[in-house]
C-alpha positions in Angstrom: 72.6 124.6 47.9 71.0 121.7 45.0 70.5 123.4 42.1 67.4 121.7 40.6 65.5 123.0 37.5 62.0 124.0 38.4 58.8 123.5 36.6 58.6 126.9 36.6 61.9 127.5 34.3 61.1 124.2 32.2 57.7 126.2 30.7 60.4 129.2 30.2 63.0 127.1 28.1 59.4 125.8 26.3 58.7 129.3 25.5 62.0 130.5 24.7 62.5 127.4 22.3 59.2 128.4 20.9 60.0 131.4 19.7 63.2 130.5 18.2 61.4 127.5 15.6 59.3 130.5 15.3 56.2 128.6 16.0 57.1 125.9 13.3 56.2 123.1 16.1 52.7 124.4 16.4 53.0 127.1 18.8 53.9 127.2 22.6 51.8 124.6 23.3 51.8 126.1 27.3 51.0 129.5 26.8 52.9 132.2 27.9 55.6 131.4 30.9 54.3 134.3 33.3 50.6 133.1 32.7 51.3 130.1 33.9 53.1 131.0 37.1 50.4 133.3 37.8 47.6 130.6 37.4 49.8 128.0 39.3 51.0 130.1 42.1 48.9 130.6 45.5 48.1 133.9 46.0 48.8 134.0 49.6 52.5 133.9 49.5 54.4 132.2 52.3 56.7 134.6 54.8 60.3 135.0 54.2 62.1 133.6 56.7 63.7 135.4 59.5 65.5 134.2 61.9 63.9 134.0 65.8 63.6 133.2 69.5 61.4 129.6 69.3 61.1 128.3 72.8 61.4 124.4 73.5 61.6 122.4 76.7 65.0 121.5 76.2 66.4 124.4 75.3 66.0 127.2 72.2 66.1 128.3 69.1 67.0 132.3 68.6 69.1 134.2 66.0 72.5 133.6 65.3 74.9 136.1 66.6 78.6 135.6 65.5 80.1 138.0 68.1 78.0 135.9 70.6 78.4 132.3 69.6 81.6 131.8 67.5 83.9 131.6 70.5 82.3 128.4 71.7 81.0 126.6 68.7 84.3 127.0 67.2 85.9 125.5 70.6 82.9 122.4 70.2 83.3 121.8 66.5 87.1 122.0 66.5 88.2 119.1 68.8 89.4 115.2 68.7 86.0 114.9 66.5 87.0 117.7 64.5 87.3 115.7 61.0 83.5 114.1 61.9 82.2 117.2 62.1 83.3 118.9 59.6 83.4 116.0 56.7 80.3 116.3 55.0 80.1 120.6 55.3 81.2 122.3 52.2 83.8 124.4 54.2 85.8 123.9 57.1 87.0 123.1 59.9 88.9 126.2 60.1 92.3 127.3 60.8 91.4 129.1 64.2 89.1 131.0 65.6 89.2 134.3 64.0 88.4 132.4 61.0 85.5 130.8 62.0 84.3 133.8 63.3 84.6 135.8 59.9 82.8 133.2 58.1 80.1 132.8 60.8 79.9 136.7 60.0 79.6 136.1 56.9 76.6 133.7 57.0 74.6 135.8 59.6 74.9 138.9 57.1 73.4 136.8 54.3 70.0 138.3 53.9 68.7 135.1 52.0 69.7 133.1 54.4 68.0 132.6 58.3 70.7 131.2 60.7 69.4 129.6 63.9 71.3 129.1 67.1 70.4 126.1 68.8 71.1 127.0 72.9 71.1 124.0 75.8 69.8 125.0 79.0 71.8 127.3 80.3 71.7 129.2 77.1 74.9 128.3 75.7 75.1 127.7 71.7 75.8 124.1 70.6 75.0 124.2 67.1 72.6 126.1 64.4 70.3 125.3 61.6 69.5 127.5 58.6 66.7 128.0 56.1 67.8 128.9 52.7 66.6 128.6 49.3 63.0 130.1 50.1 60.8 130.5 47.0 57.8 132.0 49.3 55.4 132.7 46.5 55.4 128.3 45.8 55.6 127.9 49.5 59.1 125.7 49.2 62.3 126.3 51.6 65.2 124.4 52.4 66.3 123.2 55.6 70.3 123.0 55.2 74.0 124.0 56.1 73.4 122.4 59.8 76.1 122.1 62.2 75.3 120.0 65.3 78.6 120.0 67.6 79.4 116.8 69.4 77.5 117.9 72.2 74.3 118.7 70.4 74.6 115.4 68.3 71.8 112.0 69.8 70.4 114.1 72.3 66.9 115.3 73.3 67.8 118.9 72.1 68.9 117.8 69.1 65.4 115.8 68.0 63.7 119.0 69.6 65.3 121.1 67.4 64.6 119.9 64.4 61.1 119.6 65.5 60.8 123.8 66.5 62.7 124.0 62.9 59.8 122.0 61.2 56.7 123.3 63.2 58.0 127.2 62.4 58.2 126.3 59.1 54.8 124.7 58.8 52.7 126.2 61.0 54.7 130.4 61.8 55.7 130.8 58.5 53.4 128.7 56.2 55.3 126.8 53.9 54.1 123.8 51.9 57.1 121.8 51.1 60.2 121.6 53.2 63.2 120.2 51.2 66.2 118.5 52.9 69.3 117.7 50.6 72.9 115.8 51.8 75.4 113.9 50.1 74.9 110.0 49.8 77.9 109.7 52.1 76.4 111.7 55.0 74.9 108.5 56.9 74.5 111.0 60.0 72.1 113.0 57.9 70.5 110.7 55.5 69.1 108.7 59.1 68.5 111.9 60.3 65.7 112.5 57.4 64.6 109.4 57.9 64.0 109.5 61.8 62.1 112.6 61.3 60.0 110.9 58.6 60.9 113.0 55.6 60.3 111.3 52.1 63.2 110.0 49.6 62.6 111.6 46.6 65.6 110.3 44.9 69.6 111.0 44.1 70.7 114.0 42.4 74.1 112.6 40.4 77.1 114.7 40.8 74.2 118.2 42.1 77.2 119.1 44.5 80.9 120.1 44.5 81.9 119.3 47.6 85.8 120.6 49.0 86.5 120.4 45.2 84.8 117.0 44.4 81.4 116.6 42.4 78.9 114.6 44.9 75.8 112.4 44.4 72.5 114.6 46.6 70.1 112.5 47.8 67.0 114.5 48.3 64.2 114.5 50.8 60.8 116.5 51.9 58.1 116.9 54.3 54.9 118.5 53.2 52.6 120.6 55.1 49.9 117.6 54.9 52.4 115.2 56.1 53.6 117.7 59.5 50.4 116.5 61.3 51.0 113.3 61.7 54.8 113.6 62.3 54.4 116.3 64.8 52.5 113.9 67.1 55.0 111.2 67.1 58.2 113.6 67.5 55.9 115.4 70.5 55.4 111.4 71.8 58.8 110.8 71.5 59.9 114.3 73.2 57.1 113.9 75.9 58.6 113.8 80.0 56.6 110.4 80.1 59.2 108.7 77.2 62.2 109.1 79.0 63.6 107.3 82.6 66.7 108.1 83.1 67.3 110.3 80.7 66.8 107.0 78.4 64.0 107.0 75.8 61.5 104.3 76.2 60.0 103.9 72.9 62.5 105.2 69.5 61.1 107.4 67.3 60.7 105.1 64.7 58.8 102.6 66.6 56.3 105.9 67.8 56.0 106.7 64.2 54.9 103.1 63.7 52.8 102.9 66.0 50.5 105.8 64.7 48.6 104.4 61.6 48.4 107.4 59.5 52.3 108.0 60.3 53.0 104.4 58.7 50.5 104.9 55.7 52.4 107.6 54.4 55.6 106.7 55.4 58.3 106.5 52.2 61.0 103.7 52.8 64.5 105.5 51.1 67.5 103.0 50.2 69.6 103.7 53.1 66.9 102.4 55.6 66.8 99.2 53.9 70.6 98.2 54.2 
């Protein structure tokens, strides 16, 4: 979780200062702090996310179960790529297995949280992504805490993961703005972001402590009036006729090229110009 501080709560600290110079600066020059969350925010709220079954071609997205899944994504995430894993994740890896399984627990029972278990074909669990940080009434959520075992990691389920993830946001549950936040040292993510055709936004300094240490967040979103055109090159990209093989033909990036409107709007960040 980035703590940011909202437009939202800057008109509150307005007012409160307000009324402290009791008015001697002319007032609160933006009018009471309710009104103007009322006149600012939609009226058709977005829903709060829950966690479901989302069917792909590769495989699935469906509700977290620790009882189900901990065994074997501990046993994924806690091998000779253990510290690669684990590295840029505010906790873990974990000690053993009961462990893992209480914090997965733990997660799962978080009612502001929606864990997603991300299962290959043959319905076994090889990772999960979560939406957190949901402010339905502006239509913003968070896309964060993912863990994408070894096995999940540069594969076709992997990019069709994200891209159930990002149409269930967009188009099931009707959000506006999707954020995505990581460290500056999490290359894994920060190309990730990029490759999906998030935008840069810029770095929060020191937003995180991370295992004890404060961190640099470098933050990114997709908006609603952005999914269109990035939903049609991920779909290109995922399409039967892209791969031989089981090798991609054409990357991502150069799909995303390809389609003028995808380019136009495109937003270069500083890691995809070292």
């Amino acid at each position: 979780m980035v703590i940011m501080v909202t437009a939202f709560e800057l008109v509150q600290r307005s007012s409160e200062l307000s009324g402290i110079l009791g008015g001697q600066v002319g007032g609160n020059m933006f009018g009471n702090a309710n009104e103007v969350e009322a006149a600012a925010t939609p009226t058709d709220a977005a829903s709060v996310p829950v966690a479901v079954m989302v069917q792909g071609r590769f495989g699935r997205l469906r509700p977290l179960d620790a009882g189900r899944d901990a065994a074997t994504l501990f046993r994924l995430s806690h091998d000779e790529n253990t510290q690669a894993t684990w590295v840029d994740m505010k906790v873990g890896p974990f000690t053993n297995e009961q462990a893992f399984a209480e914090h997965v627990a733990a997660l799962v029972a978080d009612p502001k949280r929606a864990f997603f278990a991300v299962d290959g074909p043959n319905e076994t669990p090889v990772g999960w992504l979560c939406l957190m940080e949901a402010r339905p009434a502006h239509h913003v959520v968070e896309l964060g805490y993912v863990l994408y075992t070894p096995r999940l990691q540069r594969t076709g389920l992997g990019t069709e993961a994200l891209y159930l993830i990002l149409r269930h946001v967009f188009e099931d549950l009707g959000y506006r703005r999707l954020e995505w936040t990581c460290t500056v040292s999490n290359t894994r993510s920060r190309s990730a972001a990029d490759r999906l055709g998030f935008v840069f936004e810029g770095i929060l300094r020191q937003g995180l402590f991370l295992k004890g240490k404060p961190c640099d967040i470098c933050m990114y979103s997709m908006l609603s009036r952005e999914w269109p055109a990035r939903r049609a090159a991920i779909e290109a990209w995922l399409s039967p006729d892209n791969f031989r093989d089981g090798r991609q033909v054409r990357s991502l990036s150069e799909l995303a090229t390809a389609l003028p409107e995808i380019h136009a709007i495109s937003c270069i960040s500083p890691h995809q110009r070292k």
